[in-house]
C-alpha positions as CSV (number, residue, x, y, z in Angstrom):
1,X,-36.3,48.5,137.9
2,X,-38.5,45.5,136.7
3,X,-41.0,48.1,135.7
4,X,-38.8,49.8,133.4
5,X,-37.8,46.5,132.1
6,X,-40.9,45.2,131.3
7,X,-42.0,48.3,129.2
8,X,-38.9,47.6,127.4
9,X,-39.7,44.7,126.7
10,X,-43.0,44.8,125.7
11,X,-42.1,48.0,123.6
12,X,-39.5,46.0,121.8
13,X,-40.6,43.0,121.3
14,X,-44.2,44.8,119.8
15,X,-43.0,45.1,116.1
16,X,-46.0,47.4,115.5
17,X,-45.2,49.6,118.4
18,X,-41.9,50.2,117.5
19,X,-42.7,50.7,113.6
20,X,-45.7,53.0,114.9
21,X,-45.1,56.6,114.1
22,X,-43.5,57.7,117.4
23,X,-46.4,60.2,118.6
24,X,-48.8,57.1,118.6
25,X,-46.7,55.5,121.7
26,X,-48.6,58.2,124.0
27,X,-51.3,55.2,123.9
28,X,-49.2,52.5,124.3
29,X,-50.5,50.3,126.8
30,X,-49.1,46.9,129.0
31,X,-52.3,45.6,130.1
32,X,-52.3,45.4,134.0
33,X,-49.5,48.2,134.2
34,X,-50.2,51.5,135.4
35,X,-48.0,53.3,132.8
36,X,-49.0,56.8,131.4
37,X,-46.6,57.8,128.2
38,X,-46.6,61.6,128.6
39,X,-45.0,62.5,125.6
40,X,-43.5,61.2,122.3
41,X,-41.9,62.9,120.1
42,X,-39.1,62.4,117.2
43,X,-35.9,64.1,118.0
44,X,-34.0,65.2,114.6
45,X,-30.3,64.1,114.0
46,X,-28.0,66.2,116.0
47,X,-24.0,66.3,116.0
48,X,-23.2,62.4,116.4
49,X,-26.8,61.8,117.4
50,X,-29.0,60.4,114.8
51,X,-33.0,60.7,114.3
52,X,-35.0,59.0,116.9
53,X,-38.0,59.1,119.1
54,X,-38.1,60.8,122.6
55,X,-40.4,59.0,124.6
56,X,-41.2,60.8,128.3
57,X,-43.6,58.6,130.6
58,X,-44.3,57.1,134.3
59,X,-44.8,53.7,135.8
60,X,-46.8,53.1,139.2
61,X,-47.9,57.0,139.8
62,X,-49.6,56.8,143.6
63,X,-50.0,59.0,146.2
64,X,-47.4,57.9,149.3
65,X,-48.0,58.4,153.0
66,X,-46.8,62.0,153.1
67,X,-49.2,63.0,150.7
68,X,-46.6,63.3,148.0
69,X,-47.1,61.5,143.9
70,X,-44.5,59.4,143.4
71,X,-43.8,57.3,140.6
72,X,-40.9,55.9,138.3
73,X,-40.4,58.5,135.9
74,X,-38.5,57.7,132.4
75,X,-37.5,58.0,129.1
76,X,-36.6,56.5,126.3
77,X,-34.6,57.0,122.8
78,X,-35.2,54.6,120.0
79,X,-33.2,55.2,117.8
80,X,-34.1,54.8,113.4
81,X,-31.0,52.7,112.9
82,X,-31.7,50.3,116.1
83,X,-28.9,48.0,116.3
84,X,-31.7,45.6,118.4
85,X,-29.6,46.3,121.8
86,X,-30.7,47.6,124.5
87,X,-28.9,49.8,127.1
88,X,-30.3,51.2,131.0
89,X,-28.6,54.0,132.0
90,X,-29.0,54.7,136.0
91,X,-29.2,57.8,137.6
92,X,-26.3,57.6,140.5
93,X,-26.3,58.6,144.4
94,X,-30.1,59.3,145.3
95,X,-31.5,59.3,141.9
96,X,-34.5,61.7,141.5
97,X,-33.8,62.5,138.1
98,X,-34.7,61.3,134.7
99,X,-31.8,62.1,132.6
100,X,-31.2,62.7,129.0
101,X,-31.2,59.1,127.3
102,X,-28.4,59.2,125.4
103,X,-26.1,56.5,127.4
104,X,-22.9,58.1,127.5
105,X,-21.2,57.3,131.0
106,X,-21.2,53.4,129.8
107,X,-20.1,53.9,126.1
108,X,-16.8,56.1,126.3
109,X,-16.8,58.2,123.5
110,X,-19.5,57.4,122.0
111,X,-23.2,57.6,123.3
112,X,-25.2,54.3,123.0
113,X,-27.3,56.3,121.6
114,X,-25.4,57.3,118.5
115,X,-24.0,53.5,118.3
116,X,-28.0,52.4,117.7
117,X,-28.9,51.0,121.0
118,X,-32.4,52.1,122.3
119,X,-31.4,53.6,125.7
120,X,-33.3,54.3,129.3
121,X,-33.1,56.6,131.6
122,X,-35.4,56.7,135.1
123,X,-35.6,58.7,138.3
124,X,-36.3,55.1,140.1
125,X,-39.6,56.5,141.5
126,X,-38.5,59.8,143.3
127,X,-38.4,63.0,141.9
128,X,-35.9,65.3,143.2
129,X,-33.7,68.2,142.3
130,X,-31.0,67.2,144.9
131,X,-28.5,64.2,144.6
132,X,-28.0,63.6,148.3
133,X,-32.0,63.7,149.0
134,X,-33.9,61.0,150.8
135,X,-37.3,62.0,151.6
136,X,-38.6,59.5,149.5
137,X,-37.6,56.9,151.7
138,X,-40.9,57.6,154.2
139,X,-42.9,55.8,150.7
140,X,-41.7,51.5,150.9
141,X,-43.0,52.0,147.5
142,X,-40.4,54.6,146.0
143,X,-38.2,53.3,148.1
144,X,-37.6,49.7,146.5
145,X,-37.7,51.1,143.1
């Protein structure tokens, strides 16, 4: 997950990336990173969720030996009232889904989310519909993720 750790990192440490309007962060860019930001957009307050921006994107897209894409898929909610904490919320069993972003499993009650911590969410470079699938294992690559 160093990818996914490194975007964060250069997305919150970037002042002007993080005061950007949230639809510019489809061009954000880590130089030497292959990281395509497929959507951005700004999520309106909801129930105990406030206003923040939805980003969607993938690290390290490639084409594995089975002839399959692979990549780490995530997203991202930054919050407006950013508390300037961070939370990574993992997937479980096989991964191979990008889940909502809202940090719930590790806050109790209350989503990260809603308590002002930007929050993660990634797939850990499979996609897959099924919890118990391991196809992705014939790619070292997605595998390691």
């Amino acid at each position: 997950m160093k990818h996914i750790g490194v975007l964060i990192c250069a997305l919150l440490g970037s002042s002007a990336a993080y005061a950007a309007p949230c639809s510019d962060l489809t061009k954000f860019k880590i130089p030497g990173m292959n990281l395509a930001i497929t959507k951005a957009e700004v999520v309106p307050a909801k129930d105990a969720l406030p206003q923040h921006c939805h980003v969607d994107g993938m690290v390290d897209q490639h084409v594995g030996p089975d002839g399959k894409s692979y990549g780490i898929g995530f997203a991202v909610a930054l919050p407006d009232n950013w508390n300037h904490r961070f939370l990574y919320q993992g997937g479980g069993l096989y991964n191979g889904l990008v889940r909502p972003p809202l940090g719930a499993a590790a806050a109790a009650a209350t989503p990260g989310l809603a308590r002002g911590f930007v929050v993660a969410s990634s797939d850990t470079g499979h996609q897959s519909e099924q919890a118990s699938d391991t196809s992705f294992n014939v790619d070292q690559q997605a595998s390691r993720c």
